[in-house]
Every structure is written in structure tokens, then in C-alpha cells.
N, C-alpha and C positions, 0 to 999 in steps of 0.2 A: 539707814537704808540708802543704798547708792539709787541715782535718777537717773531713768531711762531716758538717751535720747537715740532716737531712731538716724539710723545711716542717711547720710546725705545725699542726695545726686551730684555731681561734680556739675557748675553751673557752665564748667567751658565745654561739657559732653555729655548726656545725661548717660549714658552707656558706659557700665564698669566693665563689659566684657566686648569681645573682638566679635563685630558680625560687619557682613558688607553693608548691610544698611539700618539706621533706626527704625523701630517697630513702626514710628509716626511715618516716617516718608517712604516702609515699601508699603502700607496699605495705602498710600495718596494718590487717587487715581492721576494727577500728572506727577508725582512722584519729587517735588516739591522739597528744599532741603530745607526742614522744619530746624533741625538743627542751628543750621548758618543762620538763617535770618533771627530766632531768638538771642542766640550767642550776640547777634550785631546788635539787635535793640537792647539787650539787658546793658552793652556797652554804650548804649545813646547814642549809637549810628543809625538813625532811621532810614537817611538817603541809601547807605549800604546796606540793610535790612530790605527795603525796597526794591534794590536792584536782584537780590539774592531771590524774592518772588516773581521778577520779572524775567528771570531768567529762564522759567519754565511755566508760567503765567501770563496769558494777554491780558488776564482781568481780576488782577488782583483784588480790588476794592468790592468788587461783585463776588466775588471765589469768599471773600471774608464776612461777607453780607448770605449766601445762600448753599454755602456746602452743606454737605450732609455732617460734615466732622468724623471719617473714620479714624482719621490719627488721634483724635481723644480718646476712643476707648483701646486704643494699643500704648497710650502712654505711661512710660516706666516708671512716673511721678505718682500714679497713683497706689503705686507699693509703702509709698511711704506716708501721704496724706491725698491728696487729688491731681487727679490729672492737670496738666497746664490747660487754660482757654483759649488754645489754638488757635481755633477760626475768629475768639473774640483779638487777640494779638494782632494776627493779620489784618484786620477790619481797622484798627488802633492805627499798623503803621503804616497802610495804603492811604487811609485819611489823612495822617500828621505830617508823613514826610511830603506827599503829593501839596499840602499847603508852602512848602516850603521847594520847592522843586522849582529848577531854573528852567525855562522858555527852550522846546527843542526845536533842533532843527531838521529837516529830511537825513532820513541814511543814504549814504555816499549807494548808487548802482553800481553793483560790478558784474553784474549779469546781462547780455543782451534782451534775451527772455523778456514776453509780459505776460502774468497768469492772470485769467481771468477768475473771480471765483465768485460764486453763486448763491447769493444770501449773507446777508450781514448777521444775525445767529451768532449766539458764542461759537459755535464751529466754525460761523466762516471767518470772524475775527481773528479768532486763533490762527489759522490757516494763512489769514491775509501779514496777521505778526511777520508769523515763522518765517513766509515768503519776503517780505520786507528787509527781515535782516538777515537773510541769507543773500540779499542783493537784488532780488526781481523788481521787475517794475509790476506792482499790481493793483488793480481794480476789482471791486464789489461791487456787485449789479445785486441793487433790492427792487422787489418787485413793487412792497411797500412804499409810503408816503414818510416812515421814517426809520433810519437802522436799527438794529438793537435783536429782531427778531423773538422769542419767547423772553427775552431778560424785557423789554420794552413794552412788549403786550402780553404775558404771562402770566408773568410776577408781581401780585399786588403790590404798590406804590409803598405800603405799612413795610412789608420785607428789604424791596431792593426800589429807593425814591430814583425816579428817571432822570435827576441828576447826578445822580453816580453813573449812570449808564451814558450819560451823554459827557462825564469828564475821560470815563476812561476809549469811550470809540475818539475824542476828541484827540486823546492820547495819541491812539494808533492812525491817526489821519496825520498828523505832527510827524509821525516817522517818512509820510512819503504815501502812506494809502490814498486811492483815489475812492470814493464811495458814490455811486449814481444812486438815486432813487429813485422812484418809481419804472423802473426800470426791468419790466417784464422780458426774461428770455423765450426766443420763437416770437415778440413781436416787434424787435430790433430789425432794423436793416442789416447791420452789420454786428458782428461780435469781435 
């Protein structure tokens, strides 16, 4: 009797057929190239697996610590055996390459521009990212005693430890953010 072995996934794509996007990265709500960055780690490039989340990620190590994981239940792996562990992967290479990651320095400005932006929160971080390396000069006014916003005081310590929250705002202050604390808007002098 001949031995069933079940079709592979091609490990440099998991997708045998033509669509614009993997089932994992168009339900991602930032839409996230699940593909690249495994492809990069299953190679031992974690700096480049790193870069691939940061490209559409201000908080990778957080995003790997408390997604909800809609791309595990659209993954195509689990036709064959189980889904990949996605969010545990991410989590793996935000920790591993980030130990190993060389010392930044500010992004070069090429915008006159300063935006102001209003609460340290995953949104304002994200926001303060985007505007960073698109060239702005920009600052975060928290009104709080310290940034983070809901990942900081939310999120139980057992989920998301306030060291990961304070490597990765540490991150995006390294690019050039400026972040004021206690810093109440309307009871500034100036803005």
C-alpha cells in the first residue's frame, strides 16, 4: 500500500495560486507582509525579518505580545496540518533580533513642518512613527506621568510586561520623536 503524504506549502510562498495578497496579510488590520518576514526568519535573517514588521509596525514586539491573530485563522497551512503561530513568530523575532540590533540614530529631516500629536497611545505612536520617517520634526504631548497610553496602563503586566513598552517607545524616541509628559493640552502656554 502506497503512503500518503499530504502537498506541501512552498516554504518560499505559502500560496500555490495568483491573488494580490496572502489570506494572512489582507485580513491584518495594518496589513503587514506575513509572508516576507517569515520567509526572512525561516532564512536566519531576523534583522531583516524585523525590518519587514517595521515597515508597517511602530510596535512590533507589542503587536506580537497582544493581537487578536486574525491571520491564523485565514492561514493556508492549516489545510495541510496547522496554522503557523504568527503572532507567536512575531513575538520570537521583535525579541531576538531587537537583542541584537545596533544603536540608532535620529532620521535625517527633510520637512520643514513640526506636528504636534496628542497622546502617546499606540495611535499616537504610530502616528509620531509614520511622521518621523516621512521627515517631520515631531512631538507627543502626554498628559500622563508616563507614555504608553492603554499598552502602559491597560494591559495587564502578565500580557504586555512595561518593559517591552518602554524598549519599543524607547525605539521610536531614537528615531528623533520628542515626547513631553505630563503635558496637558489647553493648559500649555503655547503649543
Amino acid at each position: 500500500m502506497e503512503e500518503f503524504h499530504p502537498p506541501l506549502i512552498d516554504k518560499e510562498r505559502c500560496l500555490a495560486w495568483s491573488v494580490d495578497k496572502a489570506p494572512c496579510e489582507a485580513v491584518c488590520p495594518l496589513g503587514m507582509d506575513v509572508e516576507g518576514y517569515i520567509t526572512a526568519a525561516a532564512r536566519g535573517d531576523f534583522q531583516g525579518a524585523l525590518g519587514i514588521m517595521r515597515d508597517t509596525c511602530a510596535l512590533p514586539a507589542v503587536c506580537g505580545r497582544v493581537c487578536h491573530r486574525p491571520c491564523e485563522k485565514q492561514c493556508k497551512r492549516a489545510e495541510v496540518d496547522a496554522p503557523l503561530a504568527i503572532r507567536g513568530l512575531k513575538r520570537f523575532i521583535a525579541d531576538y533580533a531587537h537583542s541584537s540590533e545596533d544603536p540608532l540614530q535620529a532620521l535625517p529631516r527633510t520637512k520643514q513642518e513640526n506636528v504636534a500629536v496628542v497622546g502617546s497611545g499606540p495611535a499616537g505612536l504610530a502616528a509620531a512613527y509614520d511622521l518621523i520617517r516621512l521627515g517631520y520634526g515631531v512631538t507627543i504631548y502626554e498628559a500622563l506621568a508616563r507614555p504608553g497610553g492603554m499598552l502602559a496602563y491597560g494591559i495587564p503586566e502578565f500580557d504586555l510586561p512595561q518593559e517591552i513598552i518602554q524598549r519599543e517607545i524607547d525605539y521610536i524616541r531614537s528615531l528623533g520623536v520628542e515626547i513631553k509628559l505630563d503635558a496637558v493640552i489647553g493648559k500649555l502656554s503655547t503649543l
